[in-house]
C-alpha positions, 0 to 999 in steps of 0.5 A, a space after each residue: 619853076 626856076 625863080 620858085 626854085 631859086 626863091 626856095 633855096 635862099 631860104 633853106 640856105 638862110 635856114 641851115 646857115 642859121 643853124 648852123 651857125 647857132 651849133 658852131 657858137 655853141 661849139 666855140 663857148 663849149 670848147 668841145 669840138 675841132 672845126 671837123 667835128 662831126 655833128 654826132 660828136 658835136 651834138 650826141 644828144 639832140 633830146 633828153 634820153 627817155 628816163 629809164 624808171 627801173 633803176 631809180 631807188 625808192 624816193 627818200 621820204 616826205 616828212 624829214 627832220 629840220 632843224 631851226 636854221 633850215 626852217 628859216 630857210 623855208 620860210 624865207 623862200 615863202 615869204 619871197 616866193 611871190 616873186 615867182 607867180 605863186 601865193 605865200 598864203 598857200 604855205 601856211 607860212 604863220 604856222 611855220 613861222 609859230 613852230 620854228 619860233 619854239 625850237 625843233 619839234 615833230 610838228 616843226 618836222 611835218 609842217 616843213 615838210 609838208 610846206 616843202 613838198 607843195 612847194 616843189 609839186 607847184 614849182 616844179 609841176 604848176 599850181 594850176 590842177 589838171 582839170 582847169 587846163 583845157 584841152 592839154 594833153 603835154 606829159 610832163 616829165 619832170 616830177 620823174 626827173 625831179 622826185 619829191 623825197 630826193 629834193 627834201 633830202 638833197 635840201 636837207 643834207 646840202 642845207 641850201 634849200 633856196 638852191 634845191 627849190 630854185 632849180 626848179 623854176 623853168 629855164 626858159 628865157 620867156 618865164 625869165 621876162 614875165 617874172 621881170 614884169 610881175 616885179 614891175 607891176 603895181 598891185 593894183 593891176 591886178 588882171 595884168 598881174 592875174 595874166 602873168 601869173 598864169 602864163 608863168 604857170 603854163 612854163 611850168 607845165 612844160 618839161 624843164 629841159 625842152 631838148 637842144 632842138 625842138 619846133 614850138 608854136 604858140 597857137 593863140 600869136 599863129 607863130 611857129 619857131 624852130 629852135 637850136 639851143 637858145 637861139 631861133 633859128 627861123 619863125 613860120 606863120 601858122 593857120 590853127 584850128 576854129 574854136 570850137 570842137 576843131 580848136 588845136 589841141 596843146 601837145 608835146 610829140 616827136 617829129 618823126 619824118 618828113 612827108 614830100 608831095 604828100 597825098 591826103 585821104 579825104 575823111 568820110 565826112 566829107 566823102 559821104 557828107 559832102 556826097 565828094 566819093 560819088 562826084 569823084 566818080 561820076 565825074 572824071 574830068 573834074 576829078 583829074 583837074 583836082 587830082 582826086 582819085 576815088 575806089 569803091 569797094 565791094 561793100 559800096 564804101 567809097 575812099 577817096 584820095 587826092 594825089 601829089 600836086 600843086 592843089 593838093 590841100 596838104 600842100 607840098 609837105 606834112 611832117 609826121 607826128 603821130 598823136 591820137 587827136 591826129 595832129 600834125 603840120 603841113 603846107 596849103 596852096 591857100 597861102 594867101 590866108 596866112 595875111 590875115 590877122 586872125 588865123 583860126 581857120 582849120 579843123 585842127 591840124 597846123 598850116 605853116 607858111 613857107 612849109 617847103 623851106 621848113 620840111 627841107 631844114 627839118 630833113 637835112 638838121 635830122 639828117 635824112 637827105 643832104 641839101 640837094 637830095 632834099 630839094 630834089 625829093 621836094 621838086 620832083 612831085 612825087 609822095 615821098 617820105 624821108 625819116 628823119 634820123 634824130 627825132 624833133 619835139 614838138 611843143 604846141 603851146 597855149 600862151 596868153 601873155 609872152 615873148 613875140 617874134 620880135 622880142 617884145 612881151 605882149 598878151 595874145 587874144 584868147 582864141 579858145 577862152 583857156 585863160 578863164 579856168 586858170 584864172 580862177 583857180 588862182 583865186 581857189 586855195 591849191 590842189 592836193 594829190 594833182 594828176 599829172 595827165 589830162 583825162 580831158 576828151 581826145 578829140 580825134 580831128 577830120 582834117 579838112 585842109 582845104 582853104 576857107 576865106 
């Protein structure tokens, strides 16, 4: 117990000194904090503020004036918006370039505009319509944040176009290195310039500002990634769900706790399929072995519930995230799977290697115990849940082709077969009036942690 404790501590410490690090750098470029600051000064916002929709005037209109030097501004913003993934034919770019040739017109007016507004819906929200992202259920704040009719206002009366729609490119470094290998890709790859393409897009169906801290795994590279500002701070290997009706979900939640010695509540599917409720109580001996414990009621229904312990199928820890599909991530006394190199293994939820050095790090970063108080709660086997006081996203992503935990760019074998719809609405001309929420199927997951080779 001794050397496990010891083992846990150096990582936790490697973890939170990380962080730590990351924040005081932040500290030192920003000039804002003395060396005592305290973490809510230094950090008063660890994610974006929910927007408050109330009090926003009306959008400014979707068709405006434009004179000829801001149609030519338009235009040339067309002709180079190859560059961030999309397809200059979508934009109708020769009528443009017809009307502005013949001097300021109505027609000028709602052919720009309407080139303008496709432009920031594709930039600012994706290209790719709803119905061909399988299984992505992330809510995408920005069109709130970034409303049509301001931007083509803004445009308009700033004169700088280029700027107004350049703001809306994703920020995130890995969209910044596949825009760098579209431009050194030849035409005539053209599937590799496909794979980009797409993968740029799924950028764009994240929010632009991820929040200061924020957990990401990108399902198909079974990677997990805990993140302050711009830095990784540590990486975790994951196990992900089978294809197939138990594949993960793509989601954007908020981490609202952590759970210690967490007991799991085994679904009835396998409490009555598997016949576990009538083993459980027909046989004591075996069940203590296997820290089940099981009830029946009044009406015959059996629950069954396996207790804090070292072959809990939960692990040690799960951290609290409550969706609809019943998502989360959590610990497996079956870490010997984490070894392989596919790891499509679960019924959904996500495996983590070394989750007790995640679930402490997460606990003292949001707050809810010190470092001792964590490692005592993690140690004592007892079910214990710690609110966290600031509140972590977490972004399960579905990317193909992007930047690895090394730092090289390279594709990821498409696990669920995602790739194809969004392939092949490149080839499709663009979606008009496009939802911007999933109404794909919310497959409520029975999880079944238990190891499988």
């Amino acid at each position: 117990m001794r050397n496990w404790v010891s083992t846990l501590a150096i990582g936790i410490a490697g973890a939170t000194l990380a962080a730590s690090g990351a924040i005081a750098q932040e500290e030192r470029s920003a000039g804002e904090a003395q060396a005592d600051a305290r973490f809510d000064e230094a950090f008063p916002q660890m994610v974006s503020d929910p927007l408050v929709q109330g009090d926003l005037a009306p959008p400014g209109p979707m068709v405006q004036s434009w004179d000829v030097d801001h149609a030519a501004a338009l235009i040339a913003v067309i002709e180079g918006i190859a560059a961030e993934g999309l397809d200059p034919s979508d934009y109708n770019l020769a009528g443009l370039q017809t009307l502005a040739a013949a001097g300021a017109s109505e027609q000028l007016d709602e052919l720009a505009s309407k080139n303008f507004v496709w432009l920031v819906e594709d930039l600012r929200d994706g290209r790719t319509p709803m119905d061909a992202r399988e299984q992505w259920f992330v809510v995408d704040p920005d069109r709130d944040r970034f409303r049509t009719g301001d931007l083509l206002t803004e445009a308009l009366e700033s004169g700088d176009v280029a700027g107004v729609l350049a703001k809306l490119n994703p920020t995130h470094s890995d969209y910044a290195r596949l825009r760098e290998e579209l431009a050194v890709t030849p035409e005539t790859e053209e599937a590799k310039r496909k794979l980009i393409r797409a993968n740029m897009d799924r950028w764009r169906w994240l929010p632009r500002d991820l929040g200061r801290f924020y957990l990401m795994t990108n399902v198909p590279e079974f990677q997990l990634r805990l993140t302050v500002g711009e830095e990784i701070i540590k990486t975790y290997r994951t196990i992900v769900g089978k294809p197939g009706r138990t594949a993960t979900p793509q989601l954007a939640e908020m981490v609202e706790g952590v759970v210690f010695n967490p007991t799991w509540t085994v679904p009835q599917s396998i409490v009555v399929g598997e016949g576990l409720g009538e083993r459980v109580l027909g046989n004591p001996a075996w069940a203590r072995r296997n820290g089940y414990t099981a009830t029946r009621g009044s009406n015959g229904w059996i629950t069954v519930v396996q207790q804090p312990g070292p072959g809990n199928s939960l692990g040690r820890m799960k951290l609290e995230m409550p969706n609809p599909h019943a998502i989360f991530f959590h610990d497996t006394p079956s870490r010997g799977l984490f070894a392989n190199a596919n790891r499509a293994l679960s019924h959904g939820c996500i495996r983590t290697e070394r989750a007790l050095e995640l679930a402490i790090t997460m606990a003292i970063l949001g707050r809810g115990a010190t470092r001792d108080e964590a490692v005592e709660i993690a140690t004592s086997g007892e079910y214990t849940k710690v609110p966290i006081e600031r509140e972590f996203p977490a972004y399960i992503t579905y990317f193909t082709m992007g930047v690895d935990i090394d730092g090289n760019l390279r594709s990821f074998d498409d696990i669920y077969n995602r790739d194809a719809p969004v392939l092949a609405s490149l080839d499709q001309p663009r979606v008009q009036n496009r939802s911007g929420e999933s109404d794909d199927e919310v497959i409520v997951i029975e999880n079944d942690p238990r190891g499988e080779a």
